[in-house]
TORPA-4810 file (N, C-alpha, C, O; in nm, 3 decimals):
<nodes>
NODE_1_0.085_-0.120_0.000_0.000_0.000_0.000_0.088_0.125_0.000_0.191_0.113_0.066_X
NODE_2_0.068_0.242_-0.060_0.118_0.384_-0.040_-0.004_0.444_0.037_-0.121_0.407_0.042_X
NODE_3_0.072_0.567_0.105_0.004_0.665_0.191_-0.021_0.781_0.076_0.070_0.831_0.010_X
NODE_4_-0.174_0.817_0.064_-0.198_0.929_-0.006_-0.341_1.003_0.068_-0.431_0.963_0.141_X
NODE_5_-0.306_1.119_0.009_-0.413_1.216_0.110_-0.416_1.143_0.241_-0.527_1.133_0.292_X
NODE_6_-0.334_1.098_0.293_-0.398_1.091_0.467_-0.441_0.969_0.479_-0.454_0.922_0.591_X
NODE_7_-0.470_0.901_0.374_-0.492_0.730_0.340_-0.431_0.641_0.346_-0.313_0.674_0.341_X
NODE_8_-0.449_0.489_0.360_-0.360_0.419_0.249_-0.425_0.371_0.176_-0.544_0.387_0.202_X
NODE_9_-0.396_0.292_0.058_-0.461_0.255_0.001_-0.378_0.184_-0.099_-0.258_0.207_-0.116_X
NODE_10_-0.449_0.095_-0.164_-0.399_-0.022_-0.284_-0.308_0.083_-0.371_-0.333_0.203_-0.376_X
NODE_11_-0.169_0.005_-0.458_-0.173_0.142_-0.553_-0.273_0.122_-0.662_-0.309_0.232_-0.702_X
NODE_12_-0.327_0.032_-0.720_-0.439_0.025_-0.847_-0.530_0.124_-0.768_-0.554_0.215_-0.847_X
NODE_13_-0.587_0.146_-0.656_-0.672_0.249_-0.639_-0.640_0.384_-0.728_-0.710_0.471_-0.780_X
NODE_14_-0.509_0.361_-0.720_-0.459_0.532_-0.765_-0.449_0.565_-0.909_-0.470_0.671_-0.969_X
NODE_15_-0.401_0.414_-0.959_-0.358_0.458_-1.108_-0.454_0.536_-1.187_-0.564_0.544_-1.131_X
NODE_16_-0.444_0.593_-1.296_-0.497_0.703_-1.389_-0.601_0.631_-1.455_-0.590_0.522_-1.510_X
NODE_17_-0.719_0.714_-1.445_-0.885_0.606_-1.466_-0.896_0.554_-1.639_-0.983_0.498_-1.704_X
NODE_18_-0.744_0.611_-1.672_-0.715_0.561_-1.864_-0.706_0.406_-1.845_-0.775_0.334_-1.916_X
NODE_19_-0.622_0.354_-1.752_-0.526_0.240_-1.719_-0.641_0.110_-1.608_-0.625_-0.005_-1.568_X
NODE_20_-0.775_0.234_-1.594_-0.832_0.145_-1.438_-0.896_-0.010_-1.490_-0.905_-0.113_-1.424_X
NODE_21_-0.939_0.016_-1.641_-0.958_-0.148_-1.690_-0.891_-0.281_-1.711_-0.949_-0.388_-1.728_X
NODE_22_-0.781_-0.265_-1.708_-0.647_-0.311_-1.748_-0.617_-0.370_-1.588_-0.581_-0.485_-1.563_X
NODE_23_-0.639_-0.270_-1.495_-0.578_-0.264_-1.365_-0.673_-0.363_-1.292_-0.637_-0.394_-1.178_X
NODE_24_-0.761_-0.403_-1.327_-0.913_-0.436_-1.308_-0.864_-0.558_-1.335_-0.809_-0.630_-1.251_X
NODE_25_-0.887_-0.592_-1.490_-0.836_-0.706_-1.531_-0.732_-0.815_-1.522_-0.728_-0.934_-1.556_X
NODE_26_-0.640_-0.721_-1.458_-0.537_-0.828_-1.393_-0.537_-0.829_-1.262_-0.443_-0.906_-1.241_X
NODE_27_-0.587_-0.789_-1.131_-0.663_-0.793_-1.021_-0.767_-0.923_-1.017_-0.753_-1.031_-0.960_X
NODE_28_-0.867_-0.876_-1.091_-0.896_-1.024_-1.114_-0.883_-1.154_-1.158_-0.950_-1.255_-1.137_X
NODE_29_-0.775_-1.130_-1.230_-0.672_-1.253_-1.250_-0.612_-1.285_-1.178_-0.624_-1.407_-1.162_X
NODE_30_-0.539_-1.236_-1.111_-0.459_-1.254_-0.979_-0.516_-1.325_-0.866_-0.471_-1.406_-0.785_X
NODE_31_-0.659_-1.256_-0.889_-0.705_-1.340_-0.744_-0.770_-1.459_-0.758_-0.821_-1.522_-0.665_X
NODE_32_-0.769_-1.489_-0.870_-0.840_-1.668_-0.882_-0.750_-1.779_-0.861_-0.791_-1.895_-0.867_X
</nodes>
């Protein structure tokens, strides 16, 4: 996790919403 605004959070939370399908897609690959 990274610390942002006062958070933490996943970094795929953060990446740029161009990239968030992609980021999605291998997230859920990962977790099966």
């Amino acid at each position: 996790m990274i610390k942002c605004d006062g958070e933490y959070k996943w970094f795929w939370e953060i990446i740029d919403a161009d990239t968030k399908f992609l980021v999605a897609t291998h997230s859920s690959l990962s977790s099966n």
